[in-house]
C-alpha positions in Angstrom: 0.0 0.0 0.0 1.3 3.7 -0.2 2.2 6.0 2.5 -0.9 7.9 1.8 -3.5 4.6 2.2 -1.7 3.5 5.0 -2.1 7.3 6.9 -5.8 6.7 5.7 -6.1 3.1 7.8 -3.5 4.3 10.4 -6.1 7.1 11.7 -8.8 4.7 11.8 -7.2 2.0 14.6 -6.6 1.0 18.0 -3.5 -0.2 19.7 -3.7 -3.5 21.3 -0.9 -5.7 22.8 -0.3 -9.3 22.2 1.2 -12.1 24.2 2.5 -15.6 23.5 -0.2 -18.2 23.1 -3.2 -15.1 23.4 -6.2 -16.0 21.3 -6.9 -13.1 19.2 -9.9 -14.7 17.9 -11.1 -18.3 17.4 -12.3 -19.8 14.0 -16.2 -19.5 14.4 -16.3 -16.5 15.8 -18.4 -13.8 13.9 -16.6 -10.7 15.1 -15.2 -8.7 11.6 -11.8 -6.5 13.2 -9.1 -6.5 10.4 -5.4 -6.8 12.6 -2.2 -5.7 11.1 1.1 -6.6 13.1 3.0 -4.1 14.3 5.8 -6.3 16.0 5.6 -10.1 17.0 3.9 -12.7 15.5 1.0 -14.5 15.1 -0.1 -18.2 14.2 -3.5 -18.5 11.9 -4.4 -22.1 13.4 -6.9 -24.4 11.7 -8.4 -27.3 13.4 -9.5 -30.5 11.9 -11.0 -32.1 14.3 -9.0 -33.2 17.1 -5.9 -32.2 15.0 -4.5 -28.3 14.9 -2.3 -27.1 12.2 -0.6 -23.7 11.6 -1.3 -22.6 8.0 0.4 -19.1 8.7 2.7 -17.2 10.5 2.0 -13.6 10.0 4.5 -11.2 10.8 5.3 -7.4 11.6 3.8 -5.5 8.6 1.1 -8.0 7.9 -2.5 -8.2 7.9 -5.1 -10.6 8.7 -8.8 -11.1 9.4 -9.6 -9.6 6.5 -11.6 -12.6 5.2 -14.6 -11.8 7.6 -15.2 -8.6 6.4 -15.7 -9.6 2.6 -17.6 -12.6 3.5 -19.5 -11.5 6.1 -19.1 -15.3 7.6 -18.0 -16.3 10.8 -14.1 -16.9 11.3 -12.1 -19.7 9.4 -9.3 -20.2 11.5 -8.1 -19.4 15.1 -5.7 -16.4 15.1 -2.9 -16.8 18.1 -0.4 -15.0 19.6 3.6 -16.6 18.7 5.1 -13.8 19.9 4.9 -10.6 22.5 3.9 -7.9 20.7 1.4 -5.4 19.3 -1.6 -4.5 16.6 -3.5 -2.5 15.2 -7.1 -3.4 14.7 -9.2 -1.7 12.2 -13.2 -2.6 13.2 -15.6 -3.3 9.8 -17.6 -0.5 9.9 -14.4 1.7 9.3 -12.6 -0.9 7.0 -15.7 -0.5 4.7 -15.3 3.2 4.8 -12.2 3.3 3.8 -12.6 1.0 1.0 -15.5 2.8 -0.6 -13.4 6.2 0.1 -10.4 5.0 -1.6 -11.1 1.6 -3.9 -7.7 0.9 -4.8 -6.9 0.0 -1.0 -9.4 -3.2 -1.2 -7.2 -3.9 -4.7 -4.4 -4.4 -2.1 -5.7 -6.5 0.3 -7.2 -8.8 -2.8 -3.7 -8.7 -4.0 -2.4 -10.8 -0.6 -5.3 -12.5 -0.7 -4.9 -13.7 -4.2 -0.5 -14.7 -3.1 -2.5 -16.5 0.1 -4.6 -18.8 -2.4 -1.3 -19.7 -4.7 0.9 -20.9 -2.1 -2.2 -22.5 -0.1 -2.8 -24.8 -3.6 0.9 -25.0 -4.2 1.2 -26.7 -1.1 -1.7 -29.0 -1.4 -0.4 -30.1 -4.9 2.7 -30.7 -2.9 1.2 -32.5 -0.4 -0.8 -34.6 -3.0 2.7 -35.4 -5.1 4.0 -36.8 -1.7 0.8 -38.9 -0.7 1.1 -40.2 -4.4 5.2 -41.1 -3.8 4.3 -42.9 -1.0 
């Protein structure tokens, strides 16, 4: 994003501090806040039944919990503190102002999203090669 559409998101969010193993918020849950990572990390967990497995770790300068506010469905994955430190969280109502104030911001976010998707099926087809070897 430029300076400019970060300034624009920037004045729209709240500090909030993050600790190791903190749920940020658990897949089902139908709250919409989009985080970015200011420093730490944090683990996107998914949970197949009795099984957990950590498809992500985001880091200082990325975003997630985007998802929920472009489906309006409840969350897909648990989001979980790896490391001490802080976000920002941006709350829906204000994400989707921003968006319809300046378009080419939501172009962005589809952009990660879109990078997400291709090395989420790059994997799988990796995973399916080695099932196959096997």
């Amino acid at each position: 994003m430029t300076l400019d559409q970060l300034r624009t998101i920037a004045a729209h969010m709240t500090e909030r501090d993050i600790f190791p193993g903190e749920i940020i918020f658990h897949e089902g849950d139908t709250n919409q806040e989009l985080y970015v990572i200011v420093s730490g990390k944090v683990d996107i967990v998914k949970h197949f039944g009795a099984t957990s497995r950590t498809l992500a770790t985001q880091h200082a300068g990325d975003f997630f919990g985007e998802m929920a506010n472009f489906e309006d469905q409840p969350r897909s994955a648990d989001a979980v503190g790896a490391e001490q430190g802080s976000l920002f969280v941006l709350g829906s109502d204000r994400f989707r102002q921003i968006v319809l104030q300046d378009p080419a911001i939501s172009f962005e976010i589809f952009r990660v999203l879109s990078a997400r998707i291709r090395r989420f099926d790059e994997e799988a087809m990796e995973a399916a090669r080695s099932l196959e070897t096997h």
